[in-house]
N, C-alpha and C positions, 0 to 999 in steps of 0.2 A: 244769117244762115246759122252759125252759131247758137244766139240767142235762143230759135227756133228747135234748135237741135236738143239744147238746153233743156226748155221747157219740156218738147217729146219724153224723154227720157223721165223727168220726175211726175210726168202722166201715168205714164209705164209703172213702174215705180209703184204709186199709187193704187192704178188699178190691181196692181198680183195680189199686194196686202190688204186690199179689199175685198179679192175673191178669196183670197186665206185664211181670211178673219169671217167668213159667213160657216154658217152651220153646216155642219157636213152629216148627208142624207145614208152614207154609207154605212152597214153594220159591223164591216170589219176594221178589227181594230189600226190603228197608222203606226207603222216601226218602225224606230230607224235604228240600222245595221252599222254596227260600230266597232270595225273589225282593226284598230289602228295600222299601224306601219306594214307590220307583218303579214296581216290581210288574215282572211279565213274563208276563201272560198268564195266571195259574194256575188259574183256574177253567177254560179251557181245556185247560191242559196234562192234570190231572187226567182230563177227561172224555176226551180223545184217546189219549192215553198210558197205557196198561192194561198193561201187563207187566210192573209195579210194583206194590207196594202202599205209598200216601202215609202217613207218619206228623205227627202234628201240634206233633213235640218231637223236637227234635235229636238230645236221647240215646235216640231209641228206634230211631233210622236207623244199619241198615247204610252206606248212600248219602247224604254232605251234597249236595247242591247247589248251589254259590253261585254267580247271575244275578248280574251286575253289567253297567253299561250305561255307553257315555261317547258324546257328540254326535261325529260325523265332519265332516272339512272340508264334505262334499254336504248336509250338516244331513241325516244320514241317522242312525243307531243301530249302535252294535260293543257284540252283545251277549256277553260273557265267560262262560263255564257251565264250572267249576269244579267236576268230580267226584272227590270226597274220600273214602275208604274208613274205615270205620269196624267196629270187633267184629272179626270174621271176615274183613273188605275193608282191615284198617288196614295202612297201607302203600302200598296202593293208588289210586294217582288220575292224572288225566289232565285236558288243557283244550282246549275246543274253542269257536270264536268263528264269530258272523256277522254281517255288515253288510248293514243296511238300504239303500234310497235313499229319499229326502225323500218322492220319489211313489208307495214303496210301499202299497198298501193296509194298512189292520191286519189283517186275513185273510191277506193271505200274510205277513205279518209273522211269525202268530202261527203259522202254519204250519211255516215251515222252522225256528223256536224247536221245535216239538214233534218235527222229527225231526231236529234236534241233539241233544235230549234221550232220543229213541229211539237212538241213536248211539252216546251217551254210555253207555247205562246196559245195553248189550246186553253191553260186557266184562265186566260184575259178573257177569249172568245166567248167561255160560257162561262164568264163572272155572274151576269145578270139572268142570262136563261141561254138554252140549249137552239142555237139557231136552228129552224126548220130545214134548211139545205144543206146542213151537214153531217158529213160522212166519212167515219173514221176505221179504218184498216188498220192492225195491230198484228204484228206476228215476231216470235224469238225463235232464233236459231236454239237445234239442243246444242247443248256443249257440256263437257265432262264436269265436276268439280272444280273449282277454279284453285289449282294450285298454287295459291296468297302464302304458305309456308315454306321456312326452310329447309325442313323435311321430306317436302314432298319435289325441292328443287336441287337436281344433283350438279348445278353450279352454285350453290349456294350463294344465291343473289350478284353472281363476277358478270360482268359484261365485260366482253374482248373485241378489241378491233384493229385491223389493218389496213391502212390506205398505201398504195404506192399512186405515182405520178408524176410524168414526163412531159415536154414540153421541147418543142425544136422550131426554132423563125430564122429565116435563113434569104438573102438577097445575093445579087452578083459580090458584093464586095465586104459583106458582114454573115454573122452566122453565131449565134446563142441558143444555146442546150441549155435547161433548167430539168434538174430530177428531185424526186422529193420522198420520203418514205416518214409514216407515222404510225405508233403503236401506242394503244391504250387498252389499261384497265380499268376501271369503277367497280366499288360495289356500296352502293347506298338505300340504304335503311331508315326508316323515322330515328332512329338514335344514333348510326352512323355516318360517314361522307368519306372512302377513300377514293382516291384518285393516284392513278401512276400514267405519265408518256411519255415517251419519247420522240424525236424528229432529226431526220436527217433533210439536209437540203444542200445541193450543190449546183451552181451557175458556172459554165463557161462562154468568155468572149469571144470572137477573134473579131478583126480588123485587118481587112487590107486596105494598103493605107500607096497611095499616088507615088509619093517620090520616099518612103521609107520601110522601112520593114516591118512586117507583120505586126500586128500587137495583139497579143493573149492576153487575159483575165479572167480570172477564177476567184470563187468568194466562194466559204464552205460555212456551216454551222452546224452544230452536235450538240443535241441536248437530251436532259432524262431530268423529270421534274416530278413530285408528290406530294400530294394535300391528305392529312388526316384530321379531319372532327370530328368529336365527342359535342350531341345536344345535352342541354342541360338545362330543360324546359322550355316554357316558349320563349325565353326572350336573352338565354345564355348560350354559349356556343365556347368551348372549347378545341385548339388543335394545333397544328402544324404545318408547314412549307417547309420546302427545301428545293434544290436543284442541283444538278452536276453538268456546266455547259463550255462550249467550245467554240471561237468565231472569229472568223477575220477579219473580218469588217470592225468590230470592236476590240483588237488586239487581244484579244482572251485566250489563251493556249489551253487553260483551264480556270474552271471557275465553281468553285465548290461553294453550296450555301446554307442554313440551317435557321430558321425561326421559329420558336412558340410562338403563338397567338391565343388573343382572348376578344370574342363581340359582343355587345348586347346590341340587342333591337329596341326599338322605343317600341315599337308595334309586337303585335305579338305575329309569331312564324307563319301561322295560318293563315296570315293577310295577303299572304307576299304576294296575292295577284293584284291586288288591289293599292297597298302604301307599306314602304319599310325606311325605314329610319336607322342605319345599321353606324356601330361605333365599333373601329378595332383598333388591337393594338398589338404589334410586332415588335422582339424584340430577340437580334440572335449574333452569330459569326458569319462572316467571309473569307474564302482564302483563293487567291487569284496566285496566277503566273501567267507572266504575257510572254508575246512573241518578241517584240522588242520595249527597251528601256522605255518608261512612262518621264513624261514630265516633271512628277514626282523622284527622277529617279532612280526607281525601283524595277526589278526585274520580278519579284514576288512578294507578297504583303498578306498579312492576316488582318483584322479589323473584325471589329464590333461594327451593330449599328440597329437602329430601331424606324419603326414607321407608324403613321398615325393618321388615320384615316376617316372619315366622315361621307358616308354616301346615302341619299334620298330617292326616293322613287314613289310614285304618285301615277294609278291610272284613274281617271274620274268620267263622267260622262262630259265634260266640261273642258277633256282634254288632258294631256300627258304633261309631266313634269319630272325630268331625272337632274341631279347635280351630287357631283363628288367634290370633296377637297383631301387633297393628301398630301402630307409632308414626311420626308425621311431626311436622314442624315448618317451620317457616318462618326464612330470616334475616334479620338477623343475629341471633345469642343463639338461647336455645331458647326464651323467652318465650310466643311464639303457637306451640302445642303440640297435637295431638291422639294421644291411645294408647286403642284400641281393644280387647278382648278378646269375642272370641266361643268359644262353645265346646256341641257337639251330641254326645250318647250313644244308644245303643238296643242295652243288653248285658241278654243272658239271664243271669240271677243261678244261678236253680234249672233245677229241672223243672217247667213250665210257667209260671216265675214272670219277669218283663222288666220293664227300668227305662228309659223316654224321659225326655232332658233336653234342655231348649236354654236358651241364657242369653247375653245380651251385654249387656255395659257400654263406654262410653265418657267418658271425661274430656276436655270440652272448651275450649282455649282459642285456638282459629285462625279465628273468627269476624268476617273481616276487611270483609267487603261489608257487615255489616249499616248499614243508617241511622243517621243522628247523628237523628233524633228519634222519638217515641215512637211506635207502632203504633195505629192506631183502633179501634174497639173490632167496625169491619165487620174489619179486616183479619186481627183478630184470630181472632176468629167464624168466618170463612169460609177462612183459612190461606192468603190472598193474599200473607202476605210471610214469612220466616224469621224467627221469635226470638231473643232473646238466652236461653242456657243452658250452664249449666259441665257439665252430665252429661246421660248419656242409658243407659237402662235397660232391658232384658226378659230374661223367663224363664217358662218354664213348664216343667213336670215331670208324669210319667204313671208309675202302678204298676199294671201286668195280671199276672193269675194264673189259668190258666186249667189244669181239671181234668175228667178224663174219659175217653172213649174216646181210644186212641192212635192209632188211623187216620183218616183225613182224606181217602177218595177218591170221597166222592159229591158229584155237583155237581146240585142241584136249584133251576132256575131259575123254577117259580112264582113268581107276584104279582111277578116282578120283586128278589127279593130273594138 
């Protein structure tokens, strides 16, 4: 039975890549929609965009597609659509981009996505000649001058923003409040990058507890943080960090910080949807005072200390590839040390066959705030203070294989699924 099973299968098997591998009588050209992690709409795109036929494997497309997406100074969306030619279109590709505003709806979001995407893929259709059955509707809204200057913008380029937000979960014998308030500034420019926030965040416990008394718990954080850079072409970047923060969890009463920095790119800026290659390097003061004595020690401390960093990013049609490495340390010596490595995959192997990874390690020994004495075993329990630990670890990994029909353009939204 087995045997039998066995064999069915790489019949199966057989016949799809044989019905795959015959000539296909269709004049529209085969896409596949390549919207990574973040997605871009495609069960949309699909159902709107019909002068295609979608395929569900790279190598069966005429047309790759690659969405890629990055945040705008407006916390709006610059989507990247990448049309790649492929078979009979190889050689052939073009790139067309749109930006969101913050207060767009996702309706028109998804909208002017589907006719960039009609845009895009109308030079494939009529590479060779102007199909007889098609028919193309064009129309622009008016709209005033596009006010692109800072003259004509009386925030001059500042985005502001406010979050507050609350949270209450509450049982017969337990009960947590979580409140949280966030402010920010940006204003970025092709030649500048500032950034200014703030956050407030506060957790209360309680517990009632069978044969003892009550138990509370509170853990608070306060912080106010700033990034300034100066470009300095494509592949220099000058600027700044710093912070002023406050946490009980990490015994920090206050914690003042201050670095210059300096990046290059191997790549140049303009890539950045596509591969960046980024080198930095930090180098500044600390000045801390905790709540109680450190291990160290110390009730307050000044310090130097520097960071050095190496991070990759890679979108391809072939699949994603991100990895950081970063080391810092504190002075004097390299004694209190931390070197971190992360590292994220999601590469097609085969034909229908993809491998996701993520994985970070850390080596720690700059564990400077923590208490000179031992954690309770509520503190512990409930994660009201930071531990002592030399490492820190994750990974996970995924293997899909998926086989079948090679088209992929019906979107049926019963039951919600």
């Amino acid at each position: 039975m087995l045997l039998a099973s066995v064999v069915l299968s790489i019949l199966l098997v057989a016949l799809e890549e044989a019905i795959q591998s015959a000539p296909q009588t269709a004049s529209r050209p085969r896409v596949f929609l390549d919207c990574g992690d973040e997605g871009c709409y495609d069960d949309y795109l699909r159902e709107t965009v019909k002068i295609v036929a979608y395929v569900r494997d790279r190598t069966d497309a005429d047309v790759h597609v690659l969405v890629t997406r990055a945040a705008t100074a407006s916390r709006g969306i610059e989507f990247t659509l990448a049309f790649i030619g492929q078979g009979r279109f190889d050689g052939t590709s073009q790139t067309l981009r749109l930006i969101t505003e913050s207060a767009e709806t996702e309706d028109s979001t998804r909208q002017r996505l589907a006719s960039a995407l009609t845009l895009g893929v109308l030079g494939f259709i009529t590479s060779d000649a102007v199909p007889s059955d098609l028919r193309v509707v064009a129309e622009a809204a008016a709209s005033p001058a596009a006010p692109g200057t800072d003259a004509t913008d009386p925030w001059r380029r500042w985005i502001f923003s406010v979050n507050g937000s609350g949270e209450l979960e509450a049982e017969e014998s337990t009960e947590e409040t979580e409140w949280g308030l966030t402010f920010g500034a940006d204003r970025i420019t092709p030649q500048w990058k500032i950034s200014f926030g703030s956050e407030f965040n506060q957790s209360d416990q309680d517990f009632e507890l069978d044969d003892g008394e009550p138990l509370s718990a509170t853990t608070r954080t306060r912080s106010f943080d700033w990034l300034v850079v100066r470009s300095a072409g494509e592949h220099w970047s000058f600027g700044g960090r710093g912070q002023v923060r406050s946490s009980t969890f990490d015994n920090t009463e206050l914690d003042v910080e201050l670095a210059p920095a300096v990046e290059w790119n191997f790549f140049p800026y303009s890539m950045y949807t596509r591969r960046q290659l980024r080198l930095q390097y930090a180098i500044g003061a600390v000045f801390r005072r905790y709540y109680e004595e450190t291990l160290f020690g110390t009730l307050e401390e000044t310090r130097g200390g520097q960071e050095m960093s190496a991070t990759y990013e890679q979108r391809e049609r072939w699949g994603t590839l991100e990895g950081s490495v970063e080391f810092s340390n504190y002075f004097p010596g390299l004694s209190t040390n931390r070197l971190s490595v992360e590292g994220e995959a999601n590469v097609r192997i085969a034909r229908g066959l993809s491998l996701t990874f993520e994985a970070s390690a850390s080596r720690i020994r700059d564990q400077l705030s923590l208490p000179r004495r031992d954690a309770t075993p509520e503190e512990v329990l409930l994660r009201l203070r930071q531990l002592s630990s030399g490492f820190e670890t994750e990974g996970r990994f995924g293997l899909t294989y998926q086989f079948g029909s090679r088209f992929a353009s019906i979107v049926n939204p019963r039951f919600g699924q």
